[in-house]
N, C-alpha and C positions, 0 to 999 in steps of 0.2 A: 480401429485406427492405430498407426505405429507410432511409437511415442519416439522421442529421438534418446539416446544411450544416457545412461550413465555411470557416467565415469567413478572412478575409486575416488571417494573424499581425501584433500587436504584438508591442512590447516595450520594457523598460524595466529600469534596471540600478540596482542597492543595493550600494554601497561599506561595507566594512567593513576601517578599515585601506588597505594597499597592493593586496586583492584585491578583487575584485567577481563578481557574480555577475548573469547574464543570465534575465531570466525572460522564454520564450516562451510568451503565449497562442493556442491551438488555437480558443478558443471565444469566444461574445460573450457571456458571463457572467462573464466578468473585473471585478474590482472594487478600485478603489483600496486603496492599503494602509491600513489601518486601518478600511474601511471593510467594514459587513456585507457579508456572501456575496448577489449575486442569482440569483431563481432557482436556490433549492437548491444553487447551486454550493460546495461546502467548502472547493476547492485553492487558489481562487483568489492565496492567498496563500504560496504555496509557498515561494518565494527568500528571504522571512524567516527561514525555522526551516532551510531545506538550503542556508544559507552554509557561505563556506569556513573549515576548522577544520584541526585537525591532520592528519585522516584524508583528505584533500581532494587530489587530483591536483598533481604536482607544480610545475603552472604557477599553481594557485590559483584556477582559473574552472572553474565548472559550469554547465549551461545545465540550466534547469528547466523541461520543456513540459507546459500541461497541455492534458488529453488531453476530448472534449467527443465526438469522432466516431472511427470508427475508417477506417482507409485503406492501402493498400499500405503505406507509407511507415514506420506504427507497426507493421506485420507483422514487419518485415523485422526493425526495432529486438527488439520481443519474442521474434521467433526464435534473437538472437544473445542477449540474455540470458537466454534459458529453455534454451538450450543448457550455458550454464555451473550454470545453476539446478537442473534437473531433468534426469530421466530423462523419456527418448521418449515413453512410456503415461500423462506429465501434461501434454506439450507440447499448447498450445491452435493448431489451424489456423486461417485466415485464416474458415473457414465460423464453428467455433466461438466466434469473434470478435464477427463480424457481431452472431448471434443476440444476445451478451451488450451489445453497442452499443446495441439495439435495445430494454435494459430500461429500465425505469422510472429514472433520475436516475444514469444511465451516468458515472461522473468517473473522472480516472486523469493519473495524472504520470511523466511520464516526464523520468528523472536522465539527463544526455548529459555525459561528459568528455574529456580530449584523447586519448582510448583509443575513444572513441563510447555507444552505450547503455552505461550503468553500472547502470540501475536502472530497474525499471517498479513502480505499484502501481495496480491498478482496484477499483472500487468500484461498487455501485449501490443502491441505497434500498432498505428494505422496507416500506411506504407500512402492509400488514397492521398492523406491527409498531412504525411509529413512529420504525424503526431503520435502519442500513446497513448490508450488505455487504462484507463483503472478502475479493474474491475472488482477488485476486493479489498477492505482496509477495514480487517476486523481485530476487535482486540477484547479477549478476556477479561481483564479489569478494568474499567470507568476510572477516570478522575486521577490517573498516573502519570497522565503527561506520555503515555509509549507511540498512542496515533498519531500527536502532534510530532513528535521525535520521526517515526516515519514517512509520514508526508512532508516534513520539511527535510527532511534527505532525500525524499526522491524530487523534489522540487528544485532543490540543487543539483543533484545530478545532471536533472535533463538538462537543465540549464548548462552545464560544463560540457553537455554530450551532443549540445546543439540541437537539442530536442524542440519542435516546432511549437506546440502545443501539448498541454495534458487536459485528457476529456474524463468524464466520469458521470452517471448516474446518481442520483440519492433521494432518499424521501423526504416529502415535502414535511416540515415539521421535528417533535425528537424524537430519535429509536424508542419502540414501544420497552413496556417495562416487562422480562423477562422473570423467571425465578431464581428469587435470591437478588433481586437487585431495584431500582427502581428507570423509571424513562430516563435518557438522558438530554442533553441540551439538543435544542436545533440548531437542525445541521446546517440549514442556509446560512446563519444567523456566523459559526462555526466557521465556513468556510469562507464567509465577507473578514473573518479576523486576519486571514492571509492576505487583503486586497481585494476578492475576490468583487465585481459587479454584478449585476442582472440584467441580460440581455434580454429583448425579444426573437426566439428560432419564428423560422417561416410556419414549423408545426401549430404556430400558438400559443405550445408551453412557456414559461419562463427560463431563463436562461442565466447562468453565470460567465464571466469572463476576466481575467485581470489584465487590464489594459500594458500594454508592450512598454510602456513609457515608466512604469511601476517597477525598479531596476531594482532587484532583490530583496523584494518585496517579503520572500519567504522568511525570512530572519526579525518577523513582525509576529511572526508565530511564539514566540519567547513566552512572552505575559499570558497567554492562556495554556502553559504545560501543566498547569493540573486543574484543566477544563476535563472534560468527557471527552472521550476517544470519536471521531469522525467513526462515520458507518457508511461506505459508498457501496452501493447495491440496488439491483440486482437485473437492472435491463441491460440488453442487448445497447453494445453501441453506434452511433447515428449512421454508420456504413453496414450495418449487420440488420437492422430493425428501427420501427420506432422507438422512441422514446415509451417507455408504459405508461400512459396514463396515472396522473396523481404522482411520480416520479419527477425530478427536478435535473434538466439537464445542465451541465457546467461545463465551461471550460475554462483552462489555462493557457493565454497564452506567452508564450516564452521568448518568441522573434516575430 
């Protein structure tokens, strides 16, 4: 599969206080600050909402890449945070990768701190649907506040980018407990802190949704920044495949 180019990284840095924060672009749909997203792009503004705050590495600098193509290079980063993230049977290989590069409005940012990968999250469009994807939202360290900081940036974004809905997969219950760490909180439980409801889908399974009328809802996310990091993973979504069994489907929707 061809992946589409990449371009020579920029970048540019946003002071806040005595820290600052480095925002690398991967892709040539970077767009000034303030200004709309080109080309479908959402992240583009990333280094605004993942500045440094209390839960922020102890030197006060995060580097934020976003993510446009995929490469060794993000392999390598996704392996060491899906290692602290997940168990083995959700870890995504370098093929698995490719294929999801290769979808329709492929975006993703990756968090880098003086430890290195801290955080990834991938996304891709569903053109059917009107809507986007979210097929990854893993994060290295528990209990930091970074997944919360994540998902409510991209939840604002869509929102500013006129994004229909955001859909995603998750297990039912908390991420099991890896090494070096223990389970973390449920994630239904997690994702009701945003607004989020439970719908019935046609499949049977159970369903999330935040009702349209729930006008920035996302900024409700505050009080649990040093909960456990959300884990969305690892089915196919409702236009690709079912739903996996024992996986909890959700959605967001935004108009």
């Amino acid at each position: 599969m061809t992946l589409r180019a990449r371009t020579t990284p920029s970048s540019l840095s946003w002071h806040s206080g005595q820290d600052s924060v480095t925002v690398s672009s991967l892709s040539s749909c970077s767009s000034p600050p303030g200004a709309a997203p080109r080309g479908g792009c959402i992240m583009s503004e990333a280094g605004h909402i993942l500045g440094p705050g209390e839960d922020s590495p102890a030197n006060g600098d995060e580097i934020v890449r976003h993510i446009a193509a995929w490469t060794s290079e993000l392999q390598n980063a996704l392996e060491l945070v899906e290692a602290a993230a997940f168990s083995p049977e959700l870890r995504y290989s370098i093929e698995d990768m490719r294929e999801r590069a290769g979808r329709q409005g492929f975006e993703g940012m990756l968090l880098e701190d003086a430890s290195g990968p801290a955080a990834i999250m991938l996304v891709y469009r569903l053109e059917s649907e009107g809507g986007l994807y979210l097929d990854t939202l893993a994060v290295r360290d528990r209990g930091r506040g970074t997944g919360t900081r994540l998902l409510t940036f991209l939840i604002h974004r869509c929102r500013s980018a006129g994004i229909a809905e955001i859909r995603l997969d998750t297990e039912m219950g908390p991420p099991p407990a890896t090494a070096g760490r223990p389970a973390g909180q449920d994630l239904p439980a997690y994702y009701k802190r945003f607004g989020f409801e439970e719908v019935p889908l046609g499949s049977g399974d159970a369903g999330l949704e935040l009702p349209g009328t729930a006008e920035l809802a996302y900024q409700e996310a505050a009080p649990v920044s040093r909960k456990a990091a959300p884990v969305s993973r690892k089915a196919a979504p409702p236009d690709v495949a079912e739903t996996v069994p024992g996986n909890l489907a959700m959605r967001l929707r935004l108009r």
